[in-house]
C-alpha positions as CSV (number, residue, x, y, z in Angstrom):
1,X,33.0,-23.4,-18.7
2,X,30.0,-25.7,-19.4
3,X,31.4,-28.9,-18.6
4,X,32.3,-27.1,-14.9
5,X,28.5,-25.5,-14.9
6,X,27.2,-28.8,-16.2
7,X,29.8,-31.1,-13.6
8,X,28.5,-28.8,-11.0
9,X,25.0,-28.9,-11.3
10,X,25.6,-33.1,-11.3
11,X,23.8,-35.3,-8.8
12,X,27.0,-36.9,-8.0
13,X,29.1,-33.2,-7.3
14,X,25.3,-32.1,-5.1
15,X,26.1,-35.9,-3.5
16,X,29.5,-35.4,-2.6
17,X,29.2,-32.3,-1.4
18,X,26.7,-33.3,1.0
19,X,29.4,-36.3,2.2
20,X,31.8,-33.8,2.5
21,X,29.6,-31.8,4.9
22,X,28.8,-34.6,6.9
23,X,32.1,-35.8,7.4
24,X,33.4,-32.4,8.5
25,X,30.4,-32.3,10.8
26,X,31.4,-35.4,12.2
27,X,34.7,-34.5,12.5
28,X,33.8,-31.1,15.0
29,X,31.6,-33.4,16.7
30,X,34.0,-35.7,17.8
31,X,36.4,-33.5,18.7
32,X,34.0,-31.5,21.0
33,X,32.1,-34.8,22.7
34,X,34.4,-36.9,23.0
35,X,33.8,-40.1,24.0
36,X,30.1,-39.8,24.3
37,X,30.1,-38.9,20.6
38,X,28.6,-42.1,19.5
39,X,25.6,-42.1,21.6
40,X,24.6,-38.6,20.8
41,X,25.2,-39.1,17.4
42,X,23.1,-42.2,17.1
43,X,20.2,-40.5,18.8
44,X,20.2,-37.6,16.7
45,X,19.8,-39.6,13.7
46,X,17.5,-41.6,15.0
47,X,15.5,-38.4,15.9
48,X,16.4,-37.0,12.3
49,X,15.4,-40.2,10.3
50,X,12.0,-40.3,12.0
51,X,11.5,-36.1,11.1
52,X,12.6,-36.9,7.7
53,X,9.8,-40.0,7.7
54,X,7.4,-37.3,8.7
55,X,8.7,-34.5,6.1
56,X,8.1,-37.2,3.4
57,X,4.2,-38.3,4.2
58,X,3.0,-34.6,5.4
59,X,0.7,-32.8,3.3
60,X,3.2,-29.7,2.6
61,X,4.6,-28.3,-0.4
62,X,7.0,-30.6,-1.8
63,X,9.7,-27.6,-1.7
64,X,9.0,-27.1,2.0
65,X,10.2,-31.1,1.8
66,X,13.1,-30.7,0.1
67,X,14.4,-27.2,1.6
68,X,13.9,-29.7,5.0
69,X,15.4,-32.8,3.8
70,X,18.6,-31.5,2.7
71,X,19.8,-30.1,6.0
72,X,18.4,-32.7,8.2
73,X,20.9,-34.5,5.8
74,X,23.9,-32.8,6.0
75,X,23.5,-31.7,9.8
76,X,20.8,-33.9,11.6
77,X,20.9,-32.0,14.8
78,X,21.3,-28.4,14.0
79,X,18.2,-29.4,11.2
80,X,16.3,-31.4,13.5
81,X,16.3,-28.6,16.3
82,X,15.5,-26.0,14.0
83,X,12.6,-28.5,11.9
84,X,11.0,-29.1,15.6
85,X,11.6,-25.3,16.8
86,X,10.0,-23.6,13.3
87,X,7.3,-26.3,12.6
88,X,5.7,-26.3,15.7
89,X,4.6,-23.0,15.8
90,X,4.4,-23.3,19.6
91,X,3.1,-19.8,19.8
92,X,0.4,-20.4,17.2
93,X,-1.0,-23.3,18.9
94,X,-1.4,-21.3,22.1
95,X,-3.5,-18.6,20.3
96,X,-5.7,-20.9,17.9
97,X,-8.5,-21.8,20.0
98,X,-8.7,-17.6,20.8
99,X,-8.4,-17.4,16.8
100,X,-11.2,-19.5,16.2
101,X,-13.3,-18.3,18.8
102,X,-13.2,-14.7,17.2
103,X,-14.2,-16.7,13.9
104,X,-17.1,-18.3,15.0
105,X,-18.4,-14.8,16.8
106,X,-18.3,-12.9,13.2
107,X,-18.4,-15.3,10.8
108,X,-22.5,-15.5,11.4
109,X,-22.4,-11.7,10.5
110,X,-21.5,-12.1,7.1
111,X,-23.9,-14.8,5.9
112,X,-24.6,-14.1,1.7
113,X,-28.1,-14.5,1.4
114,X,-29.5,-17.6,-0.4
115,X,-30.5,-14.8,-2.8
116,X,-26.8,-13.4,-4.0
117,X,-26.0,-17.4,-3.7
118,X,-28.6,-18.4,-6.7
119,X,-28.1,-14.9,-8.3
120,X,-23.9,-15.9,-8.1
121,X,-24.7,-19.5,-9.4
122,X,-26.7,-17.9,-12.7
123,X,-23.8,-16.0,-13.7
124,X,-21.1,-18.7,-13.5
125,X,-20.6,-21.9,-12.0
126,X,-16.7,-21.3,-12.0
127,X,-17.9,-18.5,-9.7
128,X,-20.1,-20.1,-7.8
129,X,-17.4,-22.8,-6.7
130,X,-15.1,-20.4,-5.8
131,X,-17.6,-18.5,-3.8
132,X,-18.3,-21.8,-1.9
133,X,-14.7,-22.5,-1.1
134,X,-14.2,-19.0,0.5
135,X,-17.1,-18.8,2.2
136,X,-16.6,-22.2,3.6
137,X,-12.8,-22.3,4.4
138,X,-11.9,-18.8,4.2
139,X,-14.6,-17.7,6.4
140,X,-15.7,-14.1,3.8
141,X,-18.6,-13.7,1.5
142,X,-19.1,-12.6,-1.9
143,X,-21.3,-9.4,-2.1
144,X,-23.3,-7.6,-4.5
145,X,-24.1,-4.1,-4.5
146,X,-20.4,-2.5,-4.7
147,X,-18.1,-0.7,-6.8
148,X,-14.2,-0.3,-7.1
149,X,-12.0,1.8,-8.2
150,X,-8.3,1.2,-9.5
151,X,-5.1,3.3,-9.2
152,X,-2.3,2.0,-10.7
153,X,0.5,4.1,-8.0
154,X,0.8,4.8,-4.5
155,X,0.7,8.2,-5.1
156,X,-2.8,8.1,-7.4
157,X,-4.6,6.3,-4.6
158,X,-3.1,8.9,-1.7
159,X,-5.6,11.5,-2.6
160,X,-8.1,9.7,-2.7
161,X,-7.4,8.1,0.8
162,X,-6.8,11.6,2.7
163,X,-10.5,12.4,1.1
164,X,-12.3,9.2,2.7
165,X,-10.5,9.8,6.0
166,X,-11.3,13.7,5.9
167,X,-15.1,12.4,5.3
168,X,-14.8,9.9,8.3
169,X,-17.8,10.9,10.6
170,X,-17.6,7.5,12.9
171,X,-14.8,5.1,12.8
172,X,-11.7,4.9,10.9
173,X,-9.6,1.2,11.0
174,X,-5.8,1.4,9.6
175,X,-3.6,-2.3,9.5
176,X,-0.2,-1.8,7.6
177,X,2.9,-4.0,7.7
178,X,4.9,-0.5,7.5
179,X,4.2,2.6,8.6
180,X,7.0,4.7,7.9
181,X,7.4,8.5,9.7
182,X,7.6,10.9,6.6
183,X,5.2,13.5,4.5
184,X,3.1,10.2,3.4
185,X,2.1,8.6,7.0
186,X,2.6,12.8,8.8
187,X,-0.6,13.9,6.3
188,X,-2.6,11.0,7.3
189,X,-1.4,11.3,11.4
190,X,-2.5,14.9,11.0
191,X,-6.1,13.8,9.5
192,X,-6.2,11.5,12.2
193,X,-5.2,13.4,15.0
194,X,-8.3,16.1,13.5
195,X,-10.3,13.0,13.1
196,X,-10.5,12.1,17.0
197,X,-10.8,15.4,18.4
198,X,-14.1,15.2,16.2
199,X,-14.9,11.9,18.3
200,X,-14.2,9.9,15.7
201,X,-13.1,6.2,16.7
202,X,-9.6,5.9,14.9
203,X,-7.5,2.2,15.5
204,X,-4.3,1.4,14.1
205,X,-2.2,-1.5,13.6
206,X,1.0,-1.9,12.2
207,X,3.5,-4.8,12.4
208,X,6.5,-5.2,14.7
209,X,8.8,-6.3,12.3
210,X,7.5,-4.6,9.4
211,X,7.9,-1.2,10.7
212,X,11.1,-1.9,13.6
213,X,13.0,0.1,12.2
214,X,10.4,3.1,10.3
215,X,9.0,3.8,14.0
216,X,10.4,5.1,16.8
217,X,10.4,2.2,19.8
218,X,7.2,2.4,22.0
219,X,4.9,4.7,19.0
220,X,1.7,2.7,19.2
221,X,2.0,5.0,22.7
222,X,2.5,8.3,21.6
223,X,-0.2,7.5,18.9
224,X,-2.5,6.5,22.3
225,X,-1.8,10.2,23.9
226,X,-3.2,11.6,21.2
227,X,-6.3,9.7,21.3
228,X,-5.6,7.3,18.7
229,X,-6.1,3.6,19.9
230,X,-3.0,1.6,18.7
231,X,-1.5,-2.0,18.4
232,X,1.5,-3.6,17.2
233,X,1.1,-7.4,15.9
234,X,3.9,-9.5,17.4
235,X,6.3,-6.7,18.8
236,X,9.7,-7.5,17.5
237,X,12.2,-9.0,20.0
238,X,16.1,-9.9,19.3
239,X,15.1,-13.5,20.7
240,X,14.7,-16.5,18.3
241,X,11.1,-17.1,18.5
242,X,8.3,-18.7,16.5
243,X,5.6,-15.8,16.7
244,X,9.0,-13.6,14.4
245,X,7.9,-16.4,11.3
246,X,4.5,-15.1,11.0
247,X,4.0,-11.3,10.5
248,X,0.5,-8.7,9.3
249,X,1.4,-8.4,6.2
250,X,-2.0,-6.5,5.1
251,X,-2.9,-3.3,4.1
252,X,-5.9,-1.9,4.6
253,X,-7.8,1.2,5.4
254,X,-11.5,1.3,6.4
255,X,-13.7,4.2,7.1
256,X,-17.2,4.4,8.5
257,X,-17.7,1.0,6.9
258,X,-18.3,2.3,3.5
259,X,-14.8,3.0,1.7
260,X,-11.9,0.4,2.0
261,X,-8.6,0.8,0.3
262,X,-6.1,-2.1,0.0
263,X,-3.3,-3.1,-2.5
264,X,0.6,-3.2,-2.6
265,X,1.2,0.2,-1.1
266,X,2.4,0.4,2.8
267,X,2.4,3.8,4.7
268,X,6.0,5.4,3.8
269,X,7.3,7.9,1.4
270,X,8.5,5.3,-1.4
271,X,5.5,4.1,-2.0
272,X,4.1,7.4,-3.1
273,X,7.7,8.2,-5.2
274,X,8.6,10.6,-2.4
275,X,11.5,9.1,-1.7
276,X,13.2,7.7,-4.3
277,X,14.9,3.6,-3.7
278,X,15.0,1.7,-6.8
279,X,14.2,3.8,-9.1
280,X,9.8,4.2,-10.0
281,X,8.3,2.5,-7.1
282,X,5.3,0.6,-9.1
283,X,2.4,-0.2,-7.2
284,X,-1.4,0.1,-7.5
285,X,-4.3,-0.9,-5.2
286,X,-8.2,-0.5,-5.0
287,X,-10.5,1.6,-3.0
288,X,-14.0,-0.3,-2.4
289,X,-17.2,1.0,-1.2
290,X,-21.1,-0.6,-1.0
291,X,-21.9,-3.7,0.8
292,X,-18.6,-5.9,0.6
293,X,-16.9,-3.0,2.4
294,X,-18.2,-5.0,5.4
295,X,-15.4,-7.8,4.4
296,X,-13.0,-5.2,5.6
297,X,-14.5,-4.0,8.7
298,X,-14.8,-7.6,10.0
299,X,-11.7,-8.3,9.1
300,X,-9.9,-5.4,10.9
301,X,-12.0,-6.5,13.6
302,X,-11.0,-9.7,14.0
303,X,-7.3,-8.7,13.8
304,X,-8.0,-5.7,16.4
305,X,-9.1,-8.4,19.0
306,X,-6.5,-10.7,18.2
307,X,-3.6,-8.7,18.8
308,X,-5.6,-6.8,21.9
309,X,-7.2,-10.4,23.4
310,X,-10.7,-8.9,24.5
311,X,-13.7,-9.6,22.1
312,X,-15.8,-6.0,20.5
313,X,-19.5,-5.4,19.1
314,X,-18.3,-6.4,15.3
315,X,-22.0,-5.4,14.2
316,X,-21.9,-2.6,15.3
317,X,-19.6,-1.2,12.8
318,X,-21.9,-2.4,10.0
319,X,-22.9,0.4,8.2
320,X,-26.3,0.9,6.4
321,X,-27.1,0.1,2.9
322,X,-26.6,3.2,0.7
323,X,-29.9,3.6,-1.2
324,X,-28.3,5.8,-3.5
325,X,-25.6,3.7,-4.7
326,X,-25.3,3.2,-8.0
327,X,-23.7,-0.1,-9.0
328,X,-23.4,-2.3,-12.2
329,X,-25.6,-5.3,-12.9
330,X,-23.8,-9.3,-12.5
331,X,-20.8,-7.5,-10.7
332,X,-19.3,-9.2,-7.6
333,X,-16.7,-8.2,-5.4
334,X,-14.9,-10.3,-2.7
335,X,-12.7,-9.2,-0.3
336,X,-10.7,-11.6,1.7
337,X,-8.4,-12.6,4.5
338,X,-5.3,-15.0,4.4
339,X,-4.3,-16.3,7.8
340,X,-1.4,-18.8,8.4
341,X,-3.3,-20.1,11.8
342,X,-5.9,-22.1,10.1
343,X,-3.2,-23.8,7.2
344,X,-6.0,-23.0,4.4
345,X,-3.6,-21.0,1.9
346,X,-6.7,-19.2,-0.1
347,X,-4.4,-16.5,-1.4
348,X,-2.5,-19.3,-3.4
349,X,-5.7,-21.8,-4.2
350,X,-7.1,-17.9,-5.5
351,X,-4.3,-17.5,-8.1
352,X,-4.7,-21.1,-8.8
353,X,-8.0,-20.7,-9.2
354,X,-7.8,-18.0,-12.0
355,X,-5.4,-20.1,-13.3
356,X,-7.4,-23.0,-14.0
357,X,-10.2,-21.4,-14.9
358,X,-8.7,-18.8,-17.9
359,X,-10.2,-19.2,-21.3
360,X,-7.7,-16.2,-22.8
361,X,-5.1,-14.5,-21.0
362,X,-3.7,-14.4,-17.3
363,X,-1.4,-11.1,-16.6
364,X,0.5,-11.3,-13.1
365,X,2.2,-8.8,-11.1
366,X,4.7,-9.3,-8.4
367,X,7.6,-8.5,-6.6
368,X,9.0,-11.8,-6.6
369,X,8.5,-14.6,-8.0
370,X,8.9,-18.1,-5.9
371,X,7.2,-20.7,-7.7
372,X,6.2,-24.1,-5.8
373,X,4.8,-27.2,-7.6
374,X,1.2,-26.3,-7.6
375,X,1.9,-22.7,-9.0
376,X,3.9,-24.5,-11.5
377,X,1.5,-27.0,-12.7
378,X,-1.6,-24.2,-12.7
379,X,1.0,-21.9,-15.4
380,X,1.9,-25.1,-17.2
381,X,-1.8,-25.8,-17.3
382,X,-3.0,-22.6,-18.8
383,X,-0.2,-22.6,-21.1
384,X,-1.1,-25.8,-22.5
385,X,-4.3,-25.1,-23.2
386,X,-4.3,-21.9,-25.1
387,X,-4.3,-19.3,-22.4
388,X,-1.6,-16.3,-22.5
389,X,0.5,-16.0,-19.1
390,X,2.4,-12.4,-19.0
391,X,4.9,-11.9,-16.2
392,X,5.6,-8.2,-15.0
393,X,8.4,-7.9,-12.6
394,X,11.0,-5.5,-11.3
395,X,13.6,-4.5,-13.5
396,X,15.5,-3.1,-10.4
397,X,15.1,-5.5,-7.3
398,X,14.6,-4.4,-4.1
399,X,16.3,-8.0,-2.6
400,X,19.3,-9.2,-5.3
401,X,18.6,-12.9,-3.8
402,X,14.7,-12.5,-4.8
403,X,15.9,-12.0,-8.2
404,X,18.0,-14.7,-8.8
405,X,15.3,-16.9,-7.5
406,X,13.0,-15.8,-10.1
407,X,15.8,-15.4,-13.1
408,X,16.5,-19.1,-11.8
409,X,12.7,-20.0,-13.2
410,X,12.9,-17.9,-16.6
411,X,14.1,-20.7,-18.7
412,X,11.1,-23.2,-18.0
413,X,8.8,-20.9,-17.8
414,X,9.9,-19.5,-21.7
415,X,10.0,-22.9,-22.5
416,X,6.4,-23.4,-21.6
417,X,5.8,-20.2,-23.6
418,X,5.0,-17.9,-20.8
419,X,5.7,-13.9,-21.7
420,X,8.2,-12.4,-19.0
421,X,8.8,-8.5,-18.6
422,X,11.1,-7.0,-16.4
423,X,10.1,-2.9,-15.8
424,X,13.6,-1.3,-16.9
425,X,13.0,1.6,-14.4
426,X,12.3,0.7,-11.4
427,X,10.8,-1.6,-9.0
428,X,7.3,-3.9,-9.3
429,X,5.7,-3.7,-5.7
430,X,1.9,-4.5,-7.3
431,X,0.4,-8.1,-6.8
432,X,-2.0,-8.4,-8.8
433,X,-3.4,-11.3,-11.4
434,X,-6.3,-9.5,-14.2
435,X,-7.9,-12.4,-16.4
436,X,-10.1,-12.1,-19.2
437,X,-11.4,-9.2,-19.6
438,X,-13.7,-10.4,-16.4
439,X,-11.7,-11.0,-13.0
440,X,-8.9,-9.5,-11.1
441,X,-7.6,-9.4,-7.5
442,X,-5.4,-6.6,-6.2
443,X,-4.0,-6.8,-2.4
444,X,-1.2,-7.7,-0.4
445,X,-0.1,-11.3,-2.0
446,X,3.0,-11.9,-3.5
447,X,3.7,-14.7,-5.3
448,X,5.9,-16.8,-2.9
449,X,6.1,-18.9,0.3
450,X,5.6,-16.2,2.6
451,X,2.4,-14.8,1.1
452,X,1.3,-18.2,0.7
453,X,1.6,-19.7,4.1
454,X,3.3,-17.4,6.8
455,X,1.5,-13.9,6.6
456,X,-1.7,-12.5,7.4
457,X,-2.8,-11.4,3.9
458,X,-5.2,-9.9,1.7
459,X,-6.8,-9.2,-1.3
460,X,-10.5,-8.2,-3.2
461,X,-11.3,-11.0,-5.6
462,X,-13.3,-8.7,-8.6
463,X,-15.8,-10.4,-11.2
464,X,-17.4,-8.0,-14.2
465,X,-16.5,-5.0,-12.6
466,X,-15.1,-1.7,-14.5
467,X,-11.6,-1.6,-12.6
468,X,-10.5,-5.0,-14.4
469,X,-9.9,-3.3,-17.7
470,X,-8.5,-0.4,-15.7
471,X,-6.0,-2.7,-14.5
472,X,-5.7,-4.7,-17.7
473,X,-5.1,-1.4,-19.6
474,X,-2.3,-0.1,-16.8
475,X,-0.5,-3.8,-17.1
476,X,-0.7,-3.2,-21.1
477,X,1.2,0.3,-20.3
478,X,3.7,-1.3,-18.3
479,X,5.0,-3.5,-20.6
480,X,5.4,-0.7,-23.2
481,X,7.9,0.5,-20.4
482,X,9.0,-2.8,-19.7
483,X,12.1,-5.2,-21.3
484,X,11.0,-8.4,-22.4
485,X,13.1,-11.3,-21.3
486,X,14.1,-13.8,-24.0
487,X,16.2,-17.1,-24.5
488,X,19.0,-14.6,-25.1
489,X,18.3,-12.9,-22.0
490,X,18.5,-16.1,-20.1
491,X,21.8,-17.0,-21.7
492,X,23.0,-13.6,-20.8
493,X,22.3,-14.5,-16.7
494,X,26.3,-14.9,-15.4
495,X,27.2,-18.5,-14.2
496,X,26.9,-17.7,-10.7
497,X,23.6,-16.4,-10.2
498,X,22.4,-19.5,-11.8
499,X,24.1,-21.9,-9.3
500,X,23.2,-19.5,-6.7
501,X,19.7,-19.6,-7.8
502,X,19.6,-23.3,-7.6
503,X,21.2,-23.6,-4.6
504,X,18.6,-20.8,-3.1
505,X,15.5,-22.4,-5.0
506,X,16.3,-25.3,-2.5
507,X,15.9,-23.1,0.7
508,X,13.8,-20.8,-1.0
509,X,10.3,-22.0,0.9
510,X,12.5,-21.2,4.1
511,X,13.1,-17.5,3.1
């Protein structure tokens, strides 16, 4: 059985395999062109070696390369229409220069002072670079003068949220990828519903694809007759189409501009362990409040006219300062949006960053785990030099294929010396990453391709404030609950979910 797992795994069996393919491409195609075969197929590859030429020298991941090359290998047409198709993110290009234009409109509203800049710079110059980078490519500030708050479920942060919303006296701003009908997202409609009769301005969005088949068809409508202003990003349609690639994958709730929640938790009944699908639904999230709720209003905002195409008073939303707050001393919070329109992945390059920059320990949380070069060398990199990496993930998957993927990375990532915990009862919905005792982000951002570069995401970047050993101490409870995967473990993984996790780590950056 080894020499078939080794002889399979062999560059002359993947080789062959791909001849094998071509041939019996070639074969079809000859039978269905006929005579003009030849020319076609000449063209085609001349069209597919010049793609692959491109593939090769772009700036993308190298796995985005290789889940590419291979096809346009084994069927240069069917690859090369579907490379041109995908990659040119036609529908994207249409909407940039609107994208931008919102950008430039609100980014001047959320100037840091030079201030918080020097006062940033004093506490760490790690900090400080980091600040930089997202003010300057990601377009959000780091802010002073704000607290948060952990929960470490969907249902420990539900109360919480139904109390802000029940407090809302202007405006309150709700951006999901699903919104499911049940007793989770029925409490929060009724609130709502109470909300605007009050005059309260109350917008939702909530994804097309995210939430096709959790709403009824045409329910950003019926939420619009009851006074609720609605707005579904990129309406799904059963037509292959470039706009389905890139979906709101946020979550975030604002109210009156000066509580925001966000995490891992969407608007349904599992997320709250109401409903019960693989086992303990674990998630967690953070409400905000003080001045870097503003983060969140903006980016709502920005969203809101995206997906409705007319431009809005952003600064009006701003609410005042709250001369009452009480807030600790050298603490900075930074929330943040990802966007796959501007190709800056700051989600990733934020995990990186905590990464490179860990003296102790690094504890992730995610759903899945789909690792790309650069996540790679920033583990390998903190393993090397002293720092503690601890893996939490599902137990009980919510995708099988996710899984393998990840099981598929277990070996070199034990090898390295990483710690790997699987939570035996149910599913990990968190993402999270909680580093020395100092820094933590919770949000929307798993650890894959997706995340990374096709979603709108987000997240709250958190330096020296109380809710990182909140979430340190609810990570250290989850592993008590969790099985840790060794060698033995690995050995354990049957044969075919290691070669269909190599064969799926090829495509996987195409999932």
């Amino acid at each position: 059985m080894k020499k078939l797992f080794m002889l399979i795994f062999s560059r002359k069996f993947i080789v062959a395999l791909l001849i094998l393919g071509q041939i019996l491409f070639i074969a079809l195609s000859v039978t269905v062109l006929g005579d003009i075969y030849l020319a076609v197929y000449i063209i085609m590859m001349v069209i597919a070696g010049i793609l692959a030429l491109h593939i090769v020298n772009s700036d993308d991941d190298p796995a985005f390369k290789i889940a590419w090359l291979i096809p346009l290998l084994v069927v240069p047409p069917l690859a090369a229409f579907m490379y041109i198709f995908f990659k040119a993110q036609i529908s994207l290009e249409l909407i940039k220069k609107f994208h931008i234009k919102i950008q430039n409109e609100t980014k001047p509203l959320l100037q840091p002072s030079e201030e918080l800049e020097r006062e940033v710079e004093a506490e760490s110059v790690q900090l400080s670079r980091y600040t930089k980078y997202m003010w300057d490519y990601g377009g959000y500030p780091i802010c002073k003068n704000s607290n948060a708050e952990y929960y470490g479920s969907g249902e420990a942060a539900f109360e919480p949220i139904k109390q802000a919303l029940m407090q809302a006296e202007k405006f309150i701003f709700i951006e999901f990828f699903i919104v499911q009908e049940g007793r989770m997202w029925g409490e929060v409609l009724d609130i709502l519903k109470e909300k605007v009769q009050n005059g309260v301005d109350v917008r939702v969005i909530y994804d097309g694809f995210g939430s096709q088949l959790s709403l009824p068809r045409g329910y950003h409508k019926k939420l619009e007759k009851m006074g609720i202003k609605a707005k579904v990003f990129s309406p799904f349609t059963p037509f292959l189409t470039t706009a389905q690639n890139n979906r709101d994958h946020r979550k975030i709730i604002v109210v009156d501009g000066k509580t925001a929640f966000t995490g891992g938790f969407n608007l349904a009944d599992e997320y709250i362990n109401e409903e019960e699908r693989f086992g303990y639904w674990k998630d967690g999230g953070v409400k905000v409040t003080g001045d870097a709720v503003f983060n969140f209003t903006v980016m709502f905002l920005q969203m809101w006219m995206f997906v409705s195409q007319a431009t809005c008073d952003v600064s009006s939303f701003k609410a005042l300062p709250d001369e009452n707050g009480k807030y600790k001393e050298n603490s900075f919070i930074l929330p943040f949006g990802d966007s796959p329109i501007d190709s800056e992945p700051t989600g990733k390059l934020t995990y990186i960053n905590i990464l490179n920059n860990a003296k102790d320990y690094v504890y992730i949380s995610t759903p899945y785990l789909v690792l790309g070069n650069e996540m790679i060398s920033a583990i390998k990199y903190a393993v090397k030099s002293g720092v503690k990496v601890k893996l939490l993930l599902p137990g009980i998957p919510d995708k099988k294929y996710m899984k393998i993927i990840a099981q598929s990375r277990y070996r070199m990532l034990l090898d390295l010396g990483v710690e790997i915990y699987e939570f035996t009862d149910g599913f990990v919905h968190e993402k999270s990453f909680i580093s020395d005792d100092k820094v933590a982000v919770s949000g929307s951002i798993n650890v894959d391709y997706r995340s990374f570069y096709l979603h709108f995401e987000c997240g709250v970047y958190m330096y020296n404030t109380d809710c990182v050993m909140d979430m340190k101490a609810d990570f250290e409870g989850m592993l008590a609950k969790s099985k840790q995967i060794t060698h033995e473990e690995c050995r354990k993984i049957p044969i075919m979910n290691r070669f269909a996790g190599a064969l799926l780590n090829v495509i996987a950056a195409l999932l």
